[in-house]
CHARMM internal coordinates of N, CA and C (Angstrom, degrees):
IC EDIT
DIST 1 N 1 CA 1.4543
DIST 1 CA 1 C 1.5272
ANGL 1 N 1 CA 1 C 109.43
DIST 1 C 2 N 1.0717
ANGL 1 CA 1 C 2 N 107.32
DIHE 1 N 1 CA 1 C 2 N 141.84
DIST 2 N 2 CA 1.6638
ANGL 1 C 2 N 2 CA 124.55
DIHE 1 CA 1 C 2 N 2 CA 151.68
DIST 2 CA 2 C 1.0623
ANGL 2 N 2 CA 2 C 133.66
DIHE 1 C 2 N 2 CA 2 C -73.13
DIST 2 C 3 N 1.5503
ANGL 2 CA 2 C 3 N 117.48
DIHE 2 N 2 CA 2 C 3 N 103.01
DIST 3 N 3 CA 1.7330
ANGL 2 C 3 N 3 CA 93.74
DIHE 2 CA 2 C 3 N 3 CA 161.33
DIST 3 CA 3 C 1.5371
ANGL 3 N 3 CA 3 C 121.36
DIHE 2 C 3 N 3 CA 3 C -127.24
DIST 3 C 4 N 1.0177
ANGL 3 CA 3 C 4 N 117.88
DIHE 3 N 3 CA 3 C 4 N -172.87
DIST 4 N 4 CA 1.9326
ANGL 3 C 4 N 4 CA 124.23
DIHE 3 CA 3 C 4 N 4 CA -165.11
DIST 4 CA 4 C 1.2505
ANGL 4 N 4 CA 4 C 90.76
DIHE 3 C 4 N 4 CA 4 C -107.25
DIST 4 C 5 N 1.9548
ANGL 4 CA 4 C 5 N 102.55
DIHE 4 N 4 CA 4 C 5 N 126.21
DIST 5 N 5 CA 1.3298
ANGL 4 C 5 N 5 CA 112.26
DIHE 4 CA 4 C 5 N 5 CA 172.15
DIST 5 CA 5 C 1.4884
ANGL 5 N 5 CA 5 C 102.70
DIHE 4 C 5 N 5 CA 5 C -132.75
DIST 5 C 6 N 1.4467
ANGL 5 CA 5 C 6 N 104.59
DIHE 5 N 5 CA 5 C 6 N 117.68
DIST 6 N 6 CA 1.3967
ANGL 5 C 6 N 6 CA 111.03
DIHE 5 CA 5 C 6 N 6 CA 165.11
DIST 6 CA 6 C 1.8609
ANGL 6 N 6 CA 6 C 121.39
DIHE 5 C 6 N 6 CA 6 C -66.10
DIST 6 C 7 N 1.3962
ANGL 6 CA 6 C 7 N 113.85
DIHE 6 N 6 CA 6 C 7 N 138.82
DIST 7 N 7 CA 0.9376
ANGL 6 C 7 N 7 CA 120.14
DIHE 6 CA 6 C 7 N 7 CA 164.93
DIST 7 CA 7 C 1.6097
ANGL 7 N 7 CA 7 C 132.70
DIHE 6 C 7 N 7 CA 7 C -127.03
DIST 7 C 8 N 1.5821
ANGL 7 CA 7 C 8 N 108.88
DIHE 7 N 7 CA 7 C 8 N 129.37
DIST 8 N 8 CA 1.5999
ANGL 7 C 8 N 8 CA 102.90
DIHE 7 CA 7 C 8 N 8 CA -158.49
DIST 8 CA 8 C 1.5439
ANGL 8 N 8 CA 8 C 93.77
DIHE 7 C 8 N 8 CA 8 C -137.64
DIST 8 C 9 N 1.1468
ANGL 8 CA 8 C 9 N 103.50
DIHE 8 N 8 CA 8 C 9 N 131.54
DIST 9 N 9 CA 1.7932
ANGL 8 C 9 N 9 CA 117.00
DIHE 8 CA 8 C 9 N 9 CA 166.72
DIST 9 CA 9 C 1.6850
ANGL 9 N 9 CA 9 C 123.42
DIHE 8 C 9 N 9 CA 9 C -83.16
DIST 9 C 10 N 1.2531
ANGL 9 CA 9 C 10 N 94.53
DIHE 9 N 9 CA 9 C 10 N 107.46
DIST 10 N 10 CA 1.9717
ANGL 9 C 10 N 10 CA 100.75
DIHE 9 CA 9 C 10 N 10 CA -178.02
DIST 10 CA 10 C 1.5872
ANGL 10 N 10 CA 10 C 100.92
DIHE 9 C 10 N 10 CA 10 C -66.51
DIST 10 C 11 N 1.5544
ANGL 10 CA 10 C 11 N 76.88
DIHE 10 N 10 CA 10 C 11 N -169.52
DIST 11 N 11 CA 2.0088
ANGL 10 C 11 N 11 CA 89.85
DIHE 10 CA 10 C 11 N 11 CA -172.14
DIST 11 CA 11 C 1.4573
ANGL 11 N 11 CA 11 C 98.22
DIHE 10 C 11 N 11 CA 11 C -71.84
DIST 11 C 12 N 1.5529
ANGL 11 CA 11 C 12 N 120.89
DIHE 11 N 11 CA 11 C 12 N -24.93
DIST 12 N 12 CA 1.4348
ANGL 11 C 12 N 12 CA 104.89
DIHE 11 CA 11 C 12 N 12 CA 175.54
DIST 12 CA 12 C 1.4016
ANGL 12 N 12 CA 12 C 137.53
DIHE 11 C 12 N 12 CA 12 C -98.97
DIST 12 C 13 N 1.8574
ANGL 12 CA 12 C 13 N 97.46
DIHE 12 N 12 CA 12 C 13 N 27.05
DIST 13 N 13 CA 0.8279
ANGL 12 C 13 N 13 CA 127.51
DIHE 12 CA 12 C 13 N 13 CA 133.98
DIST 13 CA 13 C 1.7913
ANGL 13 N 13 CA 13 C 87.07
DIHE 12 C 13 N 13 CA 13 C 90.32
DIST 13 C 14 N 1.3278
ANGL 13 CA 13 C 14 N 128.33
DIHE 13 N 13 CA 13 C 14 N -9.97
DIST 14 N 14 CA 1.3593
ANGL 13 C 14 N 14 CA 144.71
DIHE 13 CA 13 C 14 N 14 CA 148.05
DIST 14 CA 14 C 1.5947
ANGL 14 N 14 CA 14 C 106.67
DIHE 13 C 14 N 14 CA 14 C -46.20
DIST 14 C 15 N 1.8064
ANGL 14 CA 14 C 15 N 96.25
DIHE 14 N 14 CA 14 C 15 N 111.57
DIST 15 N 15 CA 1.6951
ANGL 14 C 15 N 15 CA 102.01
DIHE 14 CA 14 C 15 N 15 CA 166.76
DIST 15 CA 15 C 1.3982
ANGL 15 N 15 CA 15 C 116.08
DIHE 14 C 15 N 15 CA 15 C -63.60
DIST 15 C 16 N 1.6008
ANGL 15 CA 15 C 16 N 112.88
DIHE 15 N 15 CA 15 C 16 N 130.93
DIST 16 N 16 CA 1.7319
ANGL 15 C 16 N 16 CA 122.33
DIHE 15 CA 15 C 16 N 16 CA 152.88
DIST 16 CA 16 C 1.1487
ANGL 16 N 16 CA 16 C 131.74
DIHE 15 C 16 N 16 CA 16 C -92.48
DIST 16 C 17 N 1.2726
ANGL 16 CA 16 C 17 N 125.05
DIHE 16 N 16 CA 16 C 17 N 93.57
DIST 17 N 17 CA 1.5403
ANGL 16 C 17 N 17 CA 124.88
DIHE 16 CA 16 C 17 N 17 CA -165.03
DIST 17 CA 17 C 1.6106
ANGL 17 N 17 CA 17 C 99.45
DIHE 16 C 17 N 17 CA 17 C -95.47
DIST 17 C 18 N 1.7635
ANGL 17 CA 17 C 18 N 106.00
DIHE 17 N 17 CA 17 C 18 N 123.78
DIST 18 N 18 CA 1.1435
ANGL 17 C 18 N 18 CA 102.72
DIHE 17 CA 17 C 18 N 18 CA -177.44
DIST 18 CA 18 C 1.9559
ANGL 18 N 18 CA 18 C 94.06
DIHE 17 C 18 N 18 CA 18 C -118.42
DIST 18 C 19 N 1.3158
ANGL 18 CA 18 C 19 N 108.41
DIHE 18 N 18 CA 18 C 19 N 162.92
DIST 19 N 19 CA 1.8061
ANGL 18 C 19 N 19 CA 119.52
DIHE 18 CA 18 C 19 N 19 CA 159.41
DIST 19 CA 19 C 1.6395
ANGL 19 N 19 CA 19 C 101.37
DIHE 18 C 19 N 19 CA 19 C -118.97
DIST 19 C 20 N 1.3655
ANGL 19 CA 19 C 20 N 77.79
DIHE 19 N 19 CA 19 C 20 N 121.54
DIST 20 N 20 CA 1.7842
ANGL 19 C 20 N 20 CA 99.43
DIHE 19 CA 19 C 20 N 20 CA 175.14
DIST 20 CA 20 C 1.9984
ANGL 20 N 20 CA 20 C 110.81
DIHE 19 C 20 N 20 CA 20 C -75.04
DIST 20 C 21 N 1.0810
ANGL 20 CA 20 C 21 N 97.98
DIHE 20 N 20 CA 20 C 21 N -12.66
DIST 21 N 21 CA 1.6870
ANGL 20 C 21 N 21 CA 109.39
DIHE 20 CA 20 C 21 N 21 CA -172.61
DIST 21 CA 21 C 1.4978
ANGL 21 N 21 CA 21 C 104.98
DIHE 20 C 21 N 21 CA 21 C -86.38
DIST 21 C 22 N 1.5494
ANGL 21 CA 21 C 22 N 120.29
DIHE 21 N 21 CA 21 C 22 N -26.52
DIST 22 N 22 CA 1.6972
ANGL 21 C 22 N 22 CA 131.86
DIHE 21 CA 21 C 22 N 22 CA -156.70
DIST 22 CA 22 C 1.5232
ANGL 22 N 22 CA 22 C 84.43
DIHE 21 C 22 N 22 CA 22 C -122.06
DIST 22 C 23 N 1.1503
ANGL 22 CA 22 C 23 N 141.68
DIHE 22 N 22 CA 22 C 23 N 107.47
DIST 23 N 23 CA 1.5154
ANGL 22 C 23 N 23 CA 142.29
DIHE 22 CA 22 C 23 N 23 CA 150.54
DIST 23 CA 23 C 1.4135
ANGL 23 N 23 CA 23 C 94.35
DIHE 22 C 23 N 23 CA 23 C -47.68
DIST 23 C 24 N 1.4696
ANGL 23 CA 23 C 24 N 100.00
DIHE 23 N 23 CA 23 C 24 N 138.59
DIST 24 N 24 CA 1.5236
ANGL 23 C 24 N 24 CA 113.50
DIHE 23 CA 23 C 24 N 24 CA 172.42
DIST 24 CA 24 C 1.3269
ANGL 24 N 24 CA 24 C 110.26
DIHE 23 C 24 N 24 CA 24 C 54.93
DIST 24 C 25 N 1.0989
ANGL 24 CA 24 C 25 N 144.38
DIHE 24 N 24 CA 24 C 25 N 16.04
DIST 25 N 25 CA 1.5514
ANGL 24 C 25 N 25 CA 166.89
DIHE 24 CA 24 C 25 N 25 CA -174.01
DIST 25 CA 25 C 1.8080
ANGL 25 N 25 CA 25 C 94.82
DIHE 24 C 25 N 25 CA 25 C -87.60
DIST 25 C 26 N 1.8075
ANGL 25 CA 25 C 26 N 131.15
DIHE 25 N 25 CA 25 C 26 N 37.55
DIST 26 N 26 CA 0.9912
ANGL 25 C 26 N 26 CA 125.25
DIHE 25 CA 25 C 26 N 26 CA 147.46
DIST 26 CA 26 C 1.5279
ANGL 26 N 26 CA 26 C 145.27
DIHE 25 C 26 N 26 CA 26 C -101.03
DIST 26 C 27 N 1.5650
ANGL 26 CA 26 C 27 N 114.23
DIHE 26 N 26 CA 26 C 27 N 164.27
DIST 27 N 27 CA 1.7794
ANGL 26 C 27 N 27 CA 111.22
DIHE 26 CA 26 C 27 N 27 CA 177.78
DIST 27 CA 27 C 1.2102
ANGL 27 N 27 CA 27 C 100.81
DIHE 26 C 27 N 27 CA 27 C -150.22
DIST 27 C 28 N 1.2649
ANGL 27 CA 27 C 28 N 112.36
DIHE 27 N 27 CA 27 C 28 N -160.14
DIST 28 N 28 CA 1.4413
ANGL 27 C 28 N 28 CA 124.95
DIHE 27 CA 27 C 28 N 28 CA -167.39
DIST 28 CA 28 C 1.9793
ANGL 28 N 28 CA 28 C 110.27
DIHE 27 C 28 N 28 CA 28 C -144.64
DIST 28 C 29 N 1.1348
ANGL 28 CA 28 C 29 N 73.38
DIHE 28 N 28 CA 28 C 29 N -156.69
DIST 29 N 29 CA 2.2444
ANGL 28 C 29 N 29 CA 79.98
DIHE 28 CA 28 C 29 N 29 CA 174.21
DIST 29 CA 29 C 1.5983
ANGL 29 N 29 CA 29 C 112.95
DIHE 28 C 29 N 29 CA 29 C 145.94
DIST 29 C 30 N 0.7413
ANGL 29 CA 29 C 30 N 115.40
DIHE 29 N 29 CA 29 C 30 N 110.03
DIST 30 N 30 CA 1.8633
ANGL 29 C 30 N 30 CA 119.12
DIHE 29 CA 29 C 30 N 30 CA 178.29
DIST 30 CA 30 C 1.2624
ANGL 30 N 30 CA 30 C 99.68
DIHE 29 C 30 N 30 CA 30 C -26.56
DIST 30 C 31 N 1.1028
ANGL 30 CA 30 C 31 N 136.05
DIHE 30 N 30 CA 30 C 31 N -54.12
DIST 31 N 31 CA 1.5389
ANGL 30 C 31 N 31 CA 134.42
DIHE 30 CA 30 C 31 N 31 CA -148.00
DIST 31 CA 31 C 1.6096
ANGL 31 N 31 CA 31 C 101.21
DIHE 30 C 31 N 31 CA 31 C -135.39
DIST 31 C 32 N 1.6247
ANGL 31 CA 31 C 32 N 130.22
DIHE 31 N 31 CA 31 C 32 N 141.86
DIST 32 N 32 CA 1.0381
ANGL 31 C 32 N 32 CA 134.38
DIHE 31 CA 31 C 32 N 32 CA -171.89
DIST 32 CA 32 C 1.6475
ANGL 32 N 32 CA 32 C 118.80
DIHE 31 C 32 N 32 CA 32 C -58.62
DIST 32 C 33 N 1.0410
ANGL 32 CA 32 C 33 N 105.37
DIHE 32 N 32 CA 32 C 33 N -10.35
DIST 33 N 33 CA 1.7410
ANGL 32 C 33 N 33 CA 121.40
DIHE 32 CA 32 C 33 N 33 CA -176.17
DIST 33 CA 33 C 1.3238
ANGL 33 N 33 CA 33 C 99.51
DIHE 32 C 33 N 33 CA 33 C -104.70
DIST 33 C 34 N 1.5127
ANGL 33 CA 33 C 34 N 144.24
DIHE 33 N 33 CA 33 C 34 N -12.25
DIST 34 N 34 CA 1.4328
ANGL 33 C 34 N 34 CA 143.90
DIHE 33 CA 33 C 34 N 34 CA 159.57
DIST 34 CA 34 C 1.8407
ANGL 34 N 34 CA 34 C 94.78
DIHE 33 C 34 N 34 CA 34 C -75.97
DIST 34 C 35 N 1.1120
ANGL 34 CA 34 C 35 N 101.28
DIHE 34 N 34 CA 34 C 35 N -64.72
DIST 35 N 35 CA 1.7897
ANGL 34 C 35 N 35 CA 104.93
DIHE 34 CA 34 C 35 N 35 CA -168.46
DIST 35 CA 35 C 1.4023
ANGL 35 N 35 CA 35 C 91.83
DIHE 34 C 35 N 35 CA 35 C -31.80
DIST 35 C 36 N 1.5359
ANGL 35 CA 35 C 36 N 118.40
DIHE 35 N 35 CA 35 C 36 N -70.62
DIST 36 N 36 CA 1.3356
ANGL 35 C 36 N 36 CA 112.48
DIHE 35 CA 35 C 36 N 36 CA -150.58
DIST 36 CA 36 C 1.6528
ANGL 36 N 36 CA 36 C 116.53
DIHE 35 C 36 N 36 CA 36 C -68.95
DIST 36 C 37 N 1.4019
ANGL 36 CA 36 C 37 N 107.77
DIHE 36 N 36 CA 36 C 37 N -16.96
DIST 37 N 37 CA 1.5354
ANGL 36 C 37 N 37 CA 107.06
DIHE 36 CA 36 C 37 N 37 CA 172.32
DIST 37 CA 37 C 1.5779
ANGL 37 N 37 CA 37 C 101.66
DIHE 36 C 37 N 37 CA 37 C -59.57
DIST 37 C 38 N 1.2476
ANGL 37 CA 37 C 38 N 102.99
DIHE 37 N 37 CA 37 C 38 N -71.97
DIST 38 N 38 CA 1.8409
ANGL 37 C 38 N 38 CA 126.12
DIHE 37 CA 37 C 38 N 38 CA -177.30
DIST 38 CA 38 C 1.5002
ANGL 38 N 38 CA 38 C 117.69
DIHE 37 C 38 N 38 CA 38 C -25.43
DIST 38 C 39 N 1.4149
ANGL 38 CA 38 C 39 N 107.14
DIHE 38 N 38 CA 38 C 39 N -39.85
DIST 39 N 39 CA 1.1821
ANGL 38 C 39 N 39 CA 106.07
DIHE 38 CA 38 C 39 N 39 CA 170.61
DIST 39 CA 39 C 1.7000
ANGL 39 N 39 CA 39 C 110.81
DIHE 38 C 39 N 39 CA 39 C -90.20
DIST 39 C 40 N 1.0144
ANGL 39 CA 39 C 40 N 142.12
DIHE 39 N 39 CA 39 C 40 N -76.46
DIST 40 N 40 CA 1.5169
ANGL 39 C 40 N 40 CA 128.93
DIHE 39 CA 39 C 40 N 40 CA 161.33
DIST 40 CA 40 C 1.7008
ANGL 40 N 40 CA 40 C 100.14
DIHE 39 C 40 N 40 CA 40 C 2.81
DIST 40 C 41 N 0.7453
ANGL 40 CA 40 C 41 N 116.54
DIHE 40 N 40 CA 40 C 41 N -65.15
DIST 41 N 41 CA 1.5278
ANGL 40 C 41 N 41 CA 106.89
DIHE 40 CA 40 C 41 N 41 CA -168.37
DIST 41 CA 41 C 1.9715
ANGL 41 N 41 CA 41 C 108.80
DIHE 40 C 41 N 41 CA 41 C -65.44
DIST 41 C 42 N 1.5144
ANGL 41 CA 41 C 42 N 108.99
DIHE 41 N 41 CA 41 C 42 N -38.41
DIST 42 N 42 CA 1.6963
ANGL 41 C 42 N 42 CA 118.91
DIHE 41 CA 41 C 42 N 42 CA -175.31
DIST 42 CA 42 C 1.4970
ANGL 42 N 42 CA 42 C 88.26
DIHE 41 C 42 N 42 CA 42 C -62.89
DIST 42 C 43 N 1.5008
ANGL 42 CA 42 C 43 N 127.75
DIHE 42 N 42 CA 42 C 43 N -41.74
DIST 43 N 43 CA 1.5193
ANGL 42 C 43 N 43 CA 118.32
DIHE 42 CA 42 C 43 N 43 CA -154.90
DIST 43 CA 43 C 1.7992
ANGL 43 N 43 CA 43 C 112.33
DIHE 42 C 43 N 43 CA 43 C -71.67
DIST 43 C 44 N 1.6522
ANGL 43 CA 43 C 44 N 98.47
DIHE 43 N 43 CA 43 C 44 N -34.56
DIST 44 N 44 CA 1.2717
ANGL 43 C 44 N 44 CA 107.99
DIHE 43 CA 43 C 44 N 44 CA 167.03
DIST 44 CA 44 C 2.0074
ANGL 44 N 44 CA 44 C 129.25
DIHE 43 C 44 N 44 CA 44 C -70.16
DIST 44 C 45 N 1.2801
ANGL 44 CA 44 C 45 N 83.58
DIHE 44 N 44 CA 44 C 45 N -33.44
DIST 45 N 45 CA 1.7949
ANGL 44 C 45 N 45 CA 77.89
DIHE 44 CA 44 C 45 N 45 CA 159.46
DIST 45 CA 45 C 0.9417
ANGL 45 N 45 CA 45 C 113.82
DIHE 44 C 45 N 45 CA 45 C -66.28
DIST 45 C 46 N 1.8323
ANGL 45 CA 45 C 46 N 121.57
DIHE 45 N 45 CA 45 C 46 N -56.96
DIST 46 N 46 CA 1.4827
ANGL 45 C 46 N 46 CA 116.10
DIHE 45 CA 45 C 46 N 46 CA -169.76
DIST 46 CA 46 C 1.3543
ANGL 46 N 46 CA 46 C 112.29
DIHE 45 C 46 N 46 CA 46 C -79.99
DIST 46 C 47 N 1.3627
ANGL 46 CA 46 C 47 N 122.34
DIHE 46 N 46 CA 46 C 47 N 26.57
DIST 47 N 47 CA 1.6846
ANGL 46 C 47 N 47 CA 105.03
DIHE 46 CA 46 C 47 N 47 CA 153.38
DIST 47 CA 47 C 1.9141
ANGL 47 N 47 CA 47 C 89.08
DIHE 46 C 47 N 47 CA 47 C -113.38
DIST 47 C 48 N 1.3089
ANGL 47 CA 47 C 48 N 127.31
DIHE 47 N 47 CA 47 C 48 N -37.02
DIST 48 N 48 CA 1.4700
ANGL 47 C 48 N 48 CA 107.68
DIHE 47 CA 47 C 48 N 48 CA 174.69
DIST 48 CA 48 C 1.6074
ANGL 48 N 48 CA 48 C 119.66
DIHE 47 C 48 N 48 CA 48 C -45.71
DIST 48 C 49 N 1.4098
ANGL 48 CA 48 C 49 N 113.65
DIHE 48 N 48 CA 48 C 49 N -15.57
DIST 49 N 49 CA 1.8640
ANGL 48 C 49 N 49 CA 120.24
DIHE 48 CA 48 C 49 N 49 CA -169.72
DIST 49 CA 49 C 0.9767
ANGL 49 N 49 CA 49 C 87.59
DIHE 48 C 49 N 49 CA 49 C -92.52
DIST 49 C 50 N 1.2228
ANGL 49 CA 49 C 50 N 137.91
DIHE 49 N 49 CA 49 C 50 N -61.71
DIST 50 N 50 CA 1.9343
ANGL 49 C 50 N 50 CA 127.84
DIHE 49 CA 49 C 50 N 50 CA 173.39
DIST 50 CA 50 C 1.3655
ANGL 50 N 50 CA 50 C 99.01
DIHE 49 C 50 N 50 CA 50 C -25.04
DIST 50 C 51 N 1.6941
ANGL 50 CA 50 C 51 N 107.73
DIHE 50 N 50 CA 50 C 51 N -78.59
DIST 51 N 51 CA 1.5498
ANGL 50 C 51 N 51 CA 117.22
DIHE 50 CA 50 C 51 N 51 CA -144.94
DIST 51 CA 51 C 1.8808
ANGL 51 N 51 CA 51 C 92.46
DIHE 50 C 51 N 51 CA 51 C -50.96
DIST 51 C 52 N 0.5190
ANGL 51 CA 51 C 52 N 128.56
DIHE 51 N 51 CA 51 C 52 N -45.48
DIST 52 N 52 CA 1.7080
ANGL 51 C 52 N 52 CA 126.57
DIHE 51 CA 51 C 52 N 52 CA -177.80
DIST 52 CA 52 C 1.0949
ANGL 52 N 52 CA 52 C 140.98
DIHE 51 C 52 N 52 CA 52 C -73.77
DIST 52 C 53 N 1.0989
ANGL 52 CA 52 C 53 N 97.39
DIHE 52 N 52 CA 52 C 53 N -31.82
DIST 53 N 53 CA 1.4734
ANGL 52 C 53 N 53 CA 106.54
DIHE 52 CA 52 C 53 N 53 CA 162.54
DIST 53 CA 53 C 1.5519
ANGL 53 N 53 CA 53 C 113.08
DIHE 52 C 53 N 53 CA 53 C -96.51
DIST 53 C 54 N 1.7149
ANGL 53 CA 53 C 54 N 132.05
DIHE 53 N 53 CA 53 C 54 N 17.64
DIST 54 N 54 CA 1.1992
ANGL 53 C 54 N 54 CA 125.69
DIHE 53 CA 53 C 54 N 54 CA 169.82
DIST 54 CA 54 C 1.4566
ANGL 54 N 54 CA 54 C 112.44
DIHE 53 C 54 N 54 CA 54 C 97.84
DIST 54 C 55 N 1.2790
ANGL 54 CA 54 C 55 N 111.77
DIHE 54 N 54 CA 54 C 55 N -22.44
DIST 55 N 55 CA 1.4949
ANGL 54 C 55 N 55 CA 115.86
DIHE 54 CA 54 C 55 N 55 CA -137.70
DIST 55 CA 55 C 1.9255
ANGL 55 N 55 CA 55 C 84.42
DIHE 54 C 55 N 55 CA 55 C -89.32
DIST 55 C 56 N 2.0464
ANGL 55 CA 55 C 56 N 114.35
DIHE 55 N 55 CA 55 C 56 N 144.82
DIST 56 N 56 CA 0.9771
ANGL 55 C 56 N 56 CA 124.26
DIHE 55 CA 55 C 56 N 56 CA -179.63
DIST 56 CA 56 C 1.7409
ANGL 56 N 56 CA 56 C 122.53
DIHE 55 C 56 N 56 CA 56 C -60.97
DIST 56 C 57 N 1.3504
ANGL 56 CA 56 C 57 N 148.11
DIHE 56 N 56 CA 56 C 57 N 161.02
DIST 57 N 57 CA 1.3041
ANGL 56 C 57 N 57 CA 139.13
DIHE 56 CA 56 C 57 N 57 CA -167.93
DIST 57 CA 57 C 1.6601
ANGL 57 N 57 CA 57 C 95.81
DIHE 56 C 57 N 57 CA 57 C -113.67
DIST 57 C 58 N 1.8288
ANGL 57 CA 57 C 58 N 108.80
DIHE 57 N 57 CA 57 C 58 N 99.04
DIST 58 N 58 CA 1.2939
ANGL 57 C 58 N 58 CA 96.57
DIHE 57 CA 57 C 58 N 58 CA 172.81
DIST 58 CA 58 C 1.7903
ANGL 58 N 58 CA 58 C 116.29
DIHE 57 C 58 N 58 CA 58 C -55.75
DIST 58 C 59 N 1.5560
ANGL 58 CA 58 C 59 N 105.08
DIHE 58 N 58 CA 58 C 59 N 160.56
DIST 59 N 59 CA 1.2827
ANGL 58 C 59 N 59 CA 127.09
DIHE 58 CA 58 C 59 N 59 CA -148.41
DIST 59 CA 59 C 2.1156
ANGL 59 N 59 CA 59 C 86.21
DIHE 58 C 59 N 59 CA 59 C -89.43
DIST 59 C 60 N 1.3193
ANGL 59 CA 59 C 60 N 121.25
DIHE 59 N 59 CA 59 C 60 N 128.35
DIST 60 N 60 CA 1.3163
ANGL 59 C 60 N 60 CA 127.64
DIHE 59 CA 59 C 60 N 60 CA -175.12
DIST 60 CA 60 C 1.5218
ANGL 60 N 60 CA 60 C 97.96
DIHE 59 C 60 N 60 CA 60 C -60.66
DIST 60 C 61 N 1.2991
ANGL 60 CA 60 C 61 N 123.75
DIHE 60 N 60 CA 60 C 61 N 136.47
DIST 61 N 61 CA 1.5533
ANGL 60 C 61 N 61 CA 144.39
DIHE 60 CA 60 C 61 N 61 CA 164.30
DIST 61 CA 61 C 1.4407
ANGL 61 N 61 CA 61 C 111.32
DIHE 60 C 61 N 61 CA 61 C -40.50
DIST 61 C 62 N 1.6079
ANGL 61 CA 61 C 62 N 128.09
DIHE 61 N 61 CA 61 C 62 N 119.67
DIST 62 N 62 CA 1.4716
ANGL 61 C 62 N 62 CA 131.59
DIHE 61 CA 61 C 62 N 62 CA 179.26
DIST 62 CA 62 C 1.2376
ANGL 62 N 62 CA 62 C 105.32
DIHE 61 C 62 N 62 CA 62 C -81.72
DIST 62 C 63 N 1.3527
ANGL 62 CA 62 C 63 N 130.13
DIHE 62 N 62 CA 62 C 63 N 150.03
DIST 63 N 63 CA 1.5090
ANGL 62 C 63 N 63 CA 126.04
DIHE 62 CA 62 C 63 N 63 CA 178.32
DIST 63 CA 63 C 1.1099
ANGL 63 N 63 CA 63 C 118.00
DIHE 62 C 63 N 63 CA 63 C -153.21
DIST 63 C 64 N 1.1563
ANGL 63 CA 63 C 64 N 145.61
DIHE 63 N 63 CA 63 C 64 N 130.02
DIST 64 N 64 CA 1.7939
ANGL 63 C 64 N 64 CA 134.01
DIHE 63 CA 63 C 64 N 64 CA 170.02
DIST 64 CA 64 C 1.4487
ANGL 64 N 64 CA 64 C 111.70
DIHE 63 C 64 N 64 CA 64 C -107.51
DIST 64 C 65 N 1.0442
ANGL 64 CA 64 C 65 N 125.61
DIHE 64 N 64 CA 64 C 65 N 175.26
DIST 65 N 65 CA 1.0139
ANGL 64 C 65 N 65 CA 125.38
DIHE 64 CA 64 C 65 N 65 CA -170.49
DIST 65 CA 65 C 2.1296
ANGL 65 N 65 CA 65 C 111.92
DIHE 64 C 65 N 65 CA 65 C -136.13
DIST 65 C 66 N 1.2084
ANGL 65 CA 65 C 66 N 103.17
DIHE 65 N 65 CA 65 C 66 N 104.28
DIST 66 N 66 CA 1.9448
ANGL 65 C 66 N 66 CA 100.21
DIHE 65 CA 65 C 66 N 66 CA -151.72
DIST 66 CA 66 C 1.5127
ANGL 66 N 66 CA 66 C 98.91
DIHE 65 C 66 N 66 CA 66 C -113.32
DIST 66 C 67 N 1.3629
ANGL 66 CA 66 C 67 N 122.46
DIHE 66 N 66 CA 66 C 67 N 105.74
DIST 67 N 67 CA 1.2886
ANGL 66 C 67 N 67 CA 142.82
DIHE 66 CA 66 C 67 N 67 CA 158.98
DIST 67 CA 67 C 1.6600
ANGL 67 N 67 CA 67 C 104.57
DIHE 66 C 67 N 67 CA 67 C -55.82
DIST 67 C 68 N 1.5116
ANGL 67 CA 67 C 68 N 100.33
DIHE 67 N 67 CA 67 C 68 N 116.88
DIST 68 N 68 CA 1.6393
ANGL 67 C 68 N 68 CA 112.52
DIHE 67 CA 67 C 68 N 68 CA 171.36
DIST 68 CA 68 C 0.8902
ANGL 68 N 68 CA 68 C 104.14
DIHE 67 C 68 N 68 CA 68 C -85.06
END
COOR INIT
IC SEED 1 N 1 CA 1 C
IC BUILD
């Protein structure tokens, strides 16, 4: 699966990679290429905490992307 991960740089200049599809589905990483590892790995726990505890795998966010 795919999902959409926003990425935003704080004042300490430390990336926050959040998934809008996984509530609370956030991490971090000094550098934008740590965030995005860091999370790949958060996304896989939080679908292993679903798978175990029963709980359903919301469906990843559709999106296009439309040049005006």
């Amino acid at each position: 699966m795919k999902y959409r991960v926003i990425l935003e740089q704080d004042e300490d200049n430390v990336f926050i990679a959040t998934v809008p599809s996984l509530p609370g589905c956030v991490t971090q990483g000094a550098t934008r290429e740590e965030a995005l590892e860091n999370v790949k790995d958060a996304i896989s726990l939080y679908l292993e905490s679903l798978a175990f505890h029963g709980d359903p795998v919301p469906p990843p966010i559709m999106e296009e992307m439309v040049e005006v």
